[in-house]
N, C-alpha and C positions, 0 to 999 in steps of 0.2 A: 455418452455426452454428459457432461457436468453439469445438470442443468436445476440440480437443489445443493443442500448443504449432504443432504444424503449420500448422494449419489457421488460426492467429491470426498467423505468418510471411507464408502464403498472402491476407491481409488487408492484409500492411505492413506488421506493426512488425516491429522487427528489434530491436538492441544486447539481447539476451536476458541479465539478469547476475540472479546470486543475490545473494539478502541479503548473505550473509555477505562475499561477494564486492566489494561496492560497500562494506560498511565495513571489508574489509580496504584497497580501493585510496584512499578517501576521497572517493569520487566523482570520481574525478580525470579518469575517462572519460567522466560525463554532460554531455551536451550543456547548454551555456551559455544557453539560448532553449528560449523555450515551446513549449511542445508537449502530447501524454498520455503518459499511461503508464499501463500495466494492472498489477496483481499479482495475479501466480498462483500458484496452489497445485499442484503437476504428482502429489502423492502420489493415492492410486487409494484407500487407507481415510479414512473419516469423521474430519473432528475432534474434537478434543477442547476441548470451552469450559469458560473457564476462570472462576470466580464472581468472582474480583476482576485486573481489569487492571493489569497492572504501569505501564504508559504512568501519562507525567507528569501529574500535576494540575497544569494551569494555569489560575490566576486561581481557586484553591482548586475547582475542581471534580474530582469524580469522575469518571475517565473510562471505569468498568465499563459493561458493560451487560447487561441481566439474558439469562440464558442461554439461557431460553426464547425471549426475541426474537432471541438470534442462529441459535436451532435455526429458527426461522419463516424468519429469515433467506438461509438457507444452502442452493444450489442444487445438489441433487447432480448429477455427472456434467458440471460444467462446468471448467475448471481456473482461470477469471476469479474473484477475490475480489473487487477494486477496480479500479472506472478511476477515474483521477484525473484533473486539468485544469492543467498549471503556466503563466501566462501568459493574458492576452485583451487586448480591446479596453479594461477600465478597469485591468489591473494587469500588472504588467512582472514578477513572479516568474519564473524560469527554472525547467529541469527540473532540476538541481542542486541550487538552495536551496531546490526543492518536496520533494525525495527526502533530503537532511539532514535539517529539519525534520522529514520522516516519519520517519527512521532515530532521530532523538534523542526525538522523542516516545518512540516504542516502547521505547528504549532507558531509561525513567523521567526522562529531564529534564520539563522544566517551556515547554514549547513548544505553541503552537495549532497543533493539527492534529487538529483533532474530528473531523474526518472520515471519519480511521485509526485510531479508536476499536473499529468494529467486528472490524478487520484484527485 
């Protein structure tokens, strides 16, 4: 069970970077080819949700979601928020321009990534 950052090293992944951290460097460290990637949460209090998402609207939609679904949502005692998928068999996305696009959605641009909606 993935239930520290250890225990998810202990599985394989490795290059552990903070938010902040990949848009201070510009991604300049993420691997260029697909792969996953997980986001976690390592804080040990509950979140806080928020009624309206800052994350971009693109293609005019809203990208909230109501708070109740992300309290249903939301697993306590795990440090995993999201795995993600950059790359397969029908599309060439890297883990680079999968983790911008996550970083500029969040950031309120105007980018598809419904995915990091919840995040």
């Amino acid at each position: 069970m993935w239930n520290n950052a250890e225990s998810i090293r202990t599985a394989g992944f490795s290059g552990f970077v903070s938010i902040r951290d990949l848009r201070l460097d510009k991604l300049r460290n993420v691997l260029n080819e697909m792969g996953v990637y997980l986001v976690l949460r390592l804080a040990s209090e509950a979140p806080i949700f928020l009624d309206r998402s800052p994350a971009g609207h693109f293609k005019g939609k809203d990208p909230s979601v109501p708070v109740e679904k992300l309290l249903r949502m939301w697993v306590p005692g795990t440090p995993v928020v999201y795995i993600g998928r950059a790359g397969g068999p029908t599309e060439d996305t890297t883990l680079r321009t999968r983790l911008g696009k996550y970083l500029a959605f969040g950031a309120g641009r105007r980018v598809g990534h419904r995915g990091g909606r919840v995040i």
